[in-house]
C-alpha positions as CSV (number, residue, x, y, z in Angstrom):
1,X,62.7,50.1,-62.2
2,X,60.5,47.5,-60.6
3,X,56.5,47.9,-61.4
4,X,54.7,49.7,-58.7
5,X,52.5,46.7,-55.7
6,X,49.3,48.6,-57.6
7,X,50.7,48.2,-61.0
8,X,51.6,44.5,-60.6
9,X,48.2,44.0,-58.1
10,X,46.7,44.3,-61.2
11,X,48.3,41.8,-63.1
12,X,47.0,39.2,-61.1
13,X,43.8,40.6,-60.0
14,X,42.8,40.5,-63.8
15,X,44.4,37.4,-64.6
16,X,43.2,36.4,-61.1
17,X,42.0,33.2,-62.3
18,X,45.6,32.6,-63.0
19,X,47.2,33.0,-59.6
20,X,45.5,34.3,-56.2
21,X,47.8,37.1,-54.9
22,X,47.2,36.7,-50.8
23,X,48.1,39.9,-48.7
24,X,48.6,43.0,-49.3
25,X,51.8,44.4,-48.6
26,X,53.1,47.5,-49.0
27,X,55.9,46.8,-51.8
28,X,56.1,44.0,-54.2
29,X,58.0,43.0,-57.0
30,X,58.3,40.1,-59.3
31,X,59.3,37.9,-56.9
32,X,57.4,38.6,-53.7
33,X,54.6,38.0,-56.0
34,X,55.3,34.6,-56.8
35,X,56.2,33.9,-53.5
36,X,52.7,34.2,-52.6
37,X,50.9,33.4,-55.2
38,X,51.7,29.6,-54.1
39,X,51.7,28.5,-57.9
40,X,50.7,24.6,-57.7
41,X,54.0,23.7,-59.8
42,X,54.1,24.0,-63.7
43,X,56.5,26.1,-66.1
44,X,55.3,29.9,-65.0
45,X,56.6,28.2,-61.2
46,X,60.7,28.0,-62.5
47,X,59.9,31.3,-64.3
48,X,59.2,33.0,-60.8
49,X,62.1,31.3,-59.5
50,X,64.9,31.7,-62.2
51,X,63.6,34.8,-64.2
52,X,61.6,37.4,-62.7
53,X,62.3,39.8,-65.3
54,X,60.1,37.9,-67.6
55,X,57.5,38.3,-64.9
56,X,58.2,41.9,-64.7
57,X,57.5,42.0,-68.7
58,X,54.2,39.8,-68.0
59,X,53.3,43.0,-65.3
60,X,53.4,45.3,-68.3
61,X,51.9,43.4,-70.9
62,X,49.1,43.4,-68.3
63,X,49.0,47.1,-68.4
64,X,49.3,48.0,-71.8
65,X,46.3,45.5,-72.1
66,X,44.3,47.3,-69.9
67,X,45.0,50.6,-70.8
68,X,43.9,49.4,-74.7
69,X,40.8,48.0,-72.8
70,X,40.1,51.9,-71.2
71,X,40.9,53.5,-75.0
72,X,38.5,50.6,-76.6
73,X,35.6,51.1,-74.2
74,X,36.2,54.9,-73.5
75,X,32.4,55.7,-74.9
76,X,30.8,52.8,-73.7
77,X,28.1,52.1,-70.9
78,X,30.8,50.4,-69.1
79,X,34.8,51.8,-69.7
80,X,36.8,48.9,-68.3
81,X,37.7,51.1,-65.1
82,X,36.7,50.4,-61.9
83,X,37.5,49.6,-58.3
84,X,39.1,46.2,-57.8
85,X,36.1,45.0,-56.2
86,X,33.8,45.8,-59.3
87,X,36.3,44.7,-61.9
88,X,36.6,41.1,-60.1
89,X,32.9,40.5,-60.4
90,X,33.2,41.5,-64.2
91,X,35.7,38.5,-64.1
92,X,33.6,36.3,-62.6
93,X,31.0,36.7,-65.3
94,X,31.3,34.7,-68.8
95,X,29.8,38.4,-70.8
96,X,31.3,39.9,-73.6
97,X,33.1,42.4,-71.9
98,X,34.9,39.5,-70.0
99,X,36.2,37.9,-73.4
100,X,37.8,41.2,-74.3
101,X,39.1,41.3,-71.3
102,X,40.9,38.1,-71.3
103,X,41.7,39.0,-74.8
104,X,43.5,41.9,-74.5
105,X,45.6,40.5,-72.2
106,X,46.5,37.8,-73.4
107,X,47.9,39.7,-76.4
108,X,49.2,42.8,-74.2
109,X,51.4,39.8,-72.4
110,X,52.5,38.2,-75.8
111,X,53.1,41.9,-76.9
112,X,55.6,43.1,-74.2
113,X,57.3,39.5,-73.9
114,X,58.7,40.2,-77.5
115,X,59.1,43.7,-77.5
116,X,61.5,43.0,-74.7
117,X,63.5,40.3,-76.5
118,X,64.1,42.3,-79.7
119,X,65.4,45.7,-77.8
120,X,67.8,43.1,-75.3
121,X,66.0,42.9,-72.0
122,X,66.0,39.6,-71.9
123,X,68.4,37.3,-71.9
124,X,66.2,34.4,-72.5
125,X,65.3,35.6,-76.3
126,X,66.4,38.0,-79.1
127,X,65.6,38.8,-82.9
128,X,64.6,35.8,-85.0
129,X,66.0,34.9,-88.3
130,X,63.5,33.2,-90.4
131,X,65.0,31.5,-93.4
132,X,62.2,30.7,-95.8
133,X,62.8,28.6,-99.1
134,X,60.7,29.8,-102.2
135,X,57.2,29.4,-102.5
136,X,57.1,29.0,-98.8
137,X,53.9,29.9,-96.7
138,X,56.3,32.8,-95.4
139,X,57.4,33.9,-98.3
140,X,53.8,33.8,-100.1
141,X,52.6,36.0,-97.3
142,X,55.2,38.8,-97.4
143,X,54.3,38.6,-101.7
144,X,51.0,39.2,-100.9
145,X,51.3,42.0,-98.2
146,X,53.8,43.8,-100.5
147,X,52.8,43.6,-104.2
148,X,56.5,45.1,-105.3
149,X,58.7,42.0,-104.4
150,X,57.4,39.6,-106.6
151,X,59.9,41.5,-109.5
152,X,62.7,42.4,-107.3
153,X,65.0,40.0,-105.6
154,X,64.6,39.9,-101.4
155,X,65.1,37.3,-98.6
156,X,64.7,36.7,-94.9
157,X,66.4,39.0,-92.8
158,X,67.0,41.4,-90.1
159,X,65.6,41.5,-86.4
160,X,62.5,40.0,-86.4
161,X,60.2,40.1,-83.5
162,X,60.3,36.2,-81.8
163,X,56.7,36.2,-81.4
164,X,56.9,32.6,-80.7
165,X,58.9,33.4,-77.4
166,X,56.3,35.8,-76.6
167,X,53.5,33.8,-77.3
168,X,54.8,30.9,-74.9
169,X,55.3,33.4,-72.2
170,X,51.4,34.5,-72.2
171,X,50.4,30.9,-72.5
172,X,52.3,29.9,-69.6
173,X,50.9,32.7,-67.6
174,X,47.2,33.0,-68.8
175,X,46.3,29.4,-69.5
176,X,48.3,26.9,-67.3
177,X,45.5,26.8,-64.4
178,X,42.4,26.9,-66.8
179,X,44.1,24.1,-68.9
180,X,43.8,21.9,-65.4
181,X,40.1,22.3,-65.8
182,X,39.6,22.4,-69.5
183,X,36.7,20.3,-69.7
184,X,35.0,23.2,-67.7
185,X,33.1,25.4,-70.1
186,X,34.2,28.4,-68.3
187,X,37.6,27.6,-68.5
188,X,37.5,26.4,-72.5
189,X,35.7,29.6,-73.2
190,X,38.4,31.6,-71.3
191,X,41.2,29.4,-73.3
192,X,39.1,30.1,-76.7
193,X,39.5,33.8,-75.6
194,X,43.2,34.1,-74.5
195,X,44.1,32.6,-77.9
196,X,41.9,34.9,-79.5
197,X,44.2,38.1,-78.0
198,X,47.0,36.4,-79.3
199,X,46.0,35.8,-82.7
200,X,45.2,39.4,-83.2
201,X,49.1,40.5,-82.6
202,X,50.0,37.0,-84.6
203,X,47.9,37.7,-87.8
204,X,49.0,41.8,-87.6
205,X,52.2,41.3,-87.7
206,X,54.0,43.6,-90.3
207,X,56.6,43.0,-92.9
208,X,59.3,45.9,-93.0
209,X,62.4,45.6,-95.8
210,X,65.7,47.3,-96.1
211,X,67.2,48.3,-99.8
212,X,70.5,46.6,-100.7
213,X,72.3,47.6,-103.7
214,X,74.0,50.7,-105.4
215,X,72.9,54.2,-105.0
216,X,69.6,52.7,-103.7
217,X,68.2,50.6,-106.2
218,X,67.4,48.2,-104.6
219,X,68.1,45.2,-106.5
220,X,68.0,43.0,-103.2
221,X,65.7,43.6,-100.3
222,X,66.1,41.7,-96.8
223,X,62.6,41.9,-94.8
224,X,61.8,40.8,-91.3
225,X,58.5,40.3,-89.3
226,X,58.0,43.5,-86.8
227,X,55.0,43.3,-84.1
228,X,52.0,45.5,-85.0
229,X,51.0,48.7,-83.0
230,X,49.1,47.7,-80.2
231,X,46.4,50.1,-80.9
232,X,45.8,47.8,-83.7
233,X,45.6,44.6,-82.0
234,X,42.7,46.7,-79.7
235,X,41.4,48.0,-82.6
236,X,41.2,44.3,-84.5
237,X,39.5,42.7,-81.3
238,X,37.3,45.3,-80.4
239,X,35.8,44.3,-83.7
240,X,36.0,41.1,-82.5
241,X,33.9,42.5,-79.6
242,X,31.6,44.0,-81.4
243,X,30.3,40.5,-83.3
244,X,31.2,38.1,-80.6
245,X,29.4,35.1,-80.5
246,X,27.3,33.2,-77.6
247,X,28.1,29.8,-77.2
248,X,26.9,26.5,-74.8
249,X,28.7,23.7,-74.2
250,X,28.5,20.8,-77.0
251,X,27.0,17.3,-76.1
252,X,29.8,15.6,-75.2
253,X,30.8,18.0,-72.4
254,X,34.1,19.1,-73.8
255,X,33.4,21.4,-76.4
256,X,32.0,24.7,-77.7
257,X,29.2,25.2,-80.0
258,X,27.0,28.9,-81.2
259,X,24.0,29.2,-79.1
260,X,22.9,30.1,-82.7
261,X,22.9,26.7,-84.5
262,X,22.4,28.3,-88.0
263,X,26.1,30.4,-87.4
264,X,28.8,28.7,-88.8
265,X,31.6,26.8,-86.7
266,X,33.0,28.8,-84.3
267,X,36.1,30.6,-86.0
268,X,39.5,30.6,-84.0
269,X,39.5,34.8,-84.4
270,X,36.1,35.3,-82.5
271,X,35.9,36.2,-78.9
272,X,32.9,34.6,-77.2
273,X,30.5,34.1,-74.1
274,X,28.0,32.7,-72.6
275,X,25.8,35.1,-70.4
276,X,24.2,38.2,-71.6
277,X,25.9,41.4,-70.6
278,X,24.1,43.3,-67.3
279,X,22.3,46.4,-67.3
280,X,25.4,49.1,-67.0
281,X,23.1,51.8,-66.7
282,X,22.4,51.8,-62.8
283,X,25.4,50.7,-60.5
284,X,24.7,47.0,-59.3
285,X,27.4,45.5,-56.5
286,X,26.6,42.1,-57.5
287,X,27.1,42.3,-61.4
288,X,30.1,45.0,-60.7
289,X,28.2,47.4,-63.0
290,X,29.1,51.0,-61.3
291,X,27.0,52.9,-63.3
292,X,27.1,55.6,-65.5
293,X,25.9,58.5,-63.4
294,X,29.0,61.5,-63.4
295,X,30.3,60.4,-66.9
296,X,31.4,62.6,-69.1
297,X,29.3,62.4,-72.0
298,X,29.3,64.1,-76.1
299,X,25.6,66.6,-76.3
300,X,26.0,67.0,-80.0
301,X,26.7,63.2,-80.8
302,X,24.4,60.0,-81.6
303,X,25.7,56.6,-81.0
304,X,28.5,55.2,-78.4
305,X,29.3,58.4,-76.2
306,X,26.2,60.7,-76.9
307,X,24.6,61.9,-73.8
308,X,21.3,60.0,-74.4
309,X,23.1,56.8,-74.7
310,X,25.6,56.9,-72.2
311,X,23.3,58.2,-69.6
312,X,20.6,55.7,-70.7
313,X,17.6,58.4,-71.4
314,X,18.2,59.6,-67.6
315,X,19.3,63.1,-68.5
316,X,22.6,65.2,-68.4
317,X,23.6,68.2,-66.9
318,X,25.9,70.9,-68.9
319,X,28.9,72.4,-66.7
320,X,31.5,75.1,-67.8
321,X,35.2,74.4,-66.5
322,X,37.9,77.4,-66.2
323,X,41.0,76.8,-66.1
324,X,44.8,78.5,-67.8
325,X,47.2,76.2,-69.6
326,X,50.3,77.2,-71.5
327,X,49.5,78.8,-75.0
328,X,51.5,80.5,-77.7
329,X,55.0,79.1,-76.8
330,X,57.8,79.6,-78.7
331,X,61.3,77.7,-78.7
332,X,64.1,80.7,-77.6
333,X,67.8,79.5,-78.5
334,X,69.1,77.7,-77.2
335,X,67.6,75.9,-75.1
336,X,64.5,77.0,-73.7
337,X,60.0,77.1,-74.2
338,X,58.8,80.4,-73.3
339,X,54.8,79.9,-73.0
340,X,52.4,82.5,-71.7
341,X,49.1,81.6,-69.5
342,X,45.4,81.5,-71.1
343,X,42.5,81.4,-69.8
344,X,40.3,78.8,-71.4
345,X,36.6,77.8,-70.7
346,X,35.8,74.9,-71.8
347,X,31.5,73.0,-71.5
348,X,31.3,69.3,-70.7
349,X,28.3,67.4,-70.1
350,X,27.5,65.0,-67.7
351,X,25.3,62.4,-66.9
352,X,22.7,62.1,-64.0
């Protein structure tokens, strides 16, 4: 089933400095996307052309991105929602929310891509095989993420994830305009960032093994390269997020360098920016900041989420919600769940 017009809106709203989606019909897909996007030529151009099933797995790479970005930011001052309007000027700004942003979809795109070559949606791409000879750089990282191989025998094996096919889809997609302008610092911090997203599924990638030998033991083991769970590529750059780095651009024009000269170089893992983030606390059309007034906030907390936080010392105000769900079910053979209706009351709190 094709993506929804909202669903795939979305896609190139937030990677809007990718393509500029013109009109707003009532149904698109893949391909009527494309269409008006008006690409200026390059490789995502024949993709839209040729294969808009990969386009359809760049749509929900895009999503699962976002949705990591609402789980991530679910306590904070701003909760990477919004109305298109206010997320675009988000977009527009070079703030640390912005490098997550770009981040996480970067590796949400690279994420789906593969996923959808090793379970056969694509035709494009499968499993990889990687044959590693001893003492490889391969092979020394699978010793080193499982201590018990070193003493048994194991190889290369399996259906491995072809990361590589995904990661050429989310470059083709996220970076092709802003490599036209590269010498822009917007558009090499925005790079810096993309690649950032995908290193976090690269590096957290996971070694799983299969036992070969008689009644399971084992002698030989063949192990393959799976993709991590995405909550832990959200989880891995939301500590990026949390010690990102400001940067300017270097003397020469081209490059990036810490606002901070005493940091060290600037480390290929680190997500980074340029402007300091806006107040969140009041809504502001201009920065995109809605504000934090009607959030649901935590009255017994401290930190991220508590109520004097979140509402920025403006007060909250305690509600009581009733409602019935289903409660004591039971499984009757075969093949039905009988549940009875509770009542439950439940207190939030929310901000003013």
């Amino acid at each position: 089933m094709l993506p929804t017009q909202a669903h795939l809106l979305l896609v190139f709203t937030l990677t809007g400095r990718l393509w500029r989606v013109m009109g707003s019909p009532l149904v698109m897909d893949p391909n009527s996307i494309c269409r008006r996007s008006k690409p200026e030529g390059g490789a995502h151009t024949e993709l839209c052309q040729t294969h808009p099933e990969i386009v359809q797995e760049v749509a929900k790479g895009a999503r699962l991105g976002m949705r990591e970005c609402q789980h991530q930011f679910r306590y904070q001052r701003w909760n990477c929602t919004g109305h298109g309007k206010s997320l675009g000027k988000i977009l527009q700004q070079d703030i640390r929310e912005t490098a997550f942003v770009n981040g996480i979809m970067a590796a949400g795109v690279l994420h789906a891509v593969t996923r959808a070559c090793s379970q056969g949606e694509l035709l494009q791409c499968g499993c990889v095989s990687i044959k590693s000879s001893s003492g490889s750089p391969n092979e020394q990282a699978i010793v080193r993420s499982n201590p018990a191989l070193p003493d048994q025998r194991w190889e290369w094996g399996g259906c491995g994830d072809d990361v590589d096919f995904g990661d050429k889809i989310s470059r083709q997609f996220m970076d092709t305009r802003k490599r036209k302008a590269k010498s822009d610092i917007r558009s090499l911090i925005d790079l810096h960032n993309n690649e950032a997203g995908r290193l976090a599924v690269k590096t957290n990638m996971r070694t799983e093994c299969k036992c070969h030998g008689l009644s399971g033991s084992c002698t030989l083991r063949s192990c393959w390269s799976k993709l991590p769970l995405f909550r832990q590529v959200g989880n891995h750059l939301m500590q990026s997020f949390q010690t990102a780095v400001r940067v300017m651009g270097g003397n020469d024009g081209k490059s990036l360098v810490p606002l901070d000269q005493e940091l060290a170089p600037l480390g290929s893992h680190s997500l980074i920016y340029s402007d300091e983030t806006p107040d969140f606390c009041v809504a502001n059309r201009r920065t995109g900041s809605e504000g934090t007034r009607d959030r649901v906030c935590n009255g017994t907390e401290t930190g991220p989420g508590a109520c004097d936080w979140l509402c920025c010392n403006k007060g909250h105000m305690e509600h009581t919600l009733e409602y019935e769900e289903n409660c004591q079910c039971h499984f009757q053979w075969c093949c039905e769940v009988q549940c009875e209706r509770c009542a439950v009351r439940k207190v939030v709190n929310v901000c003013l």
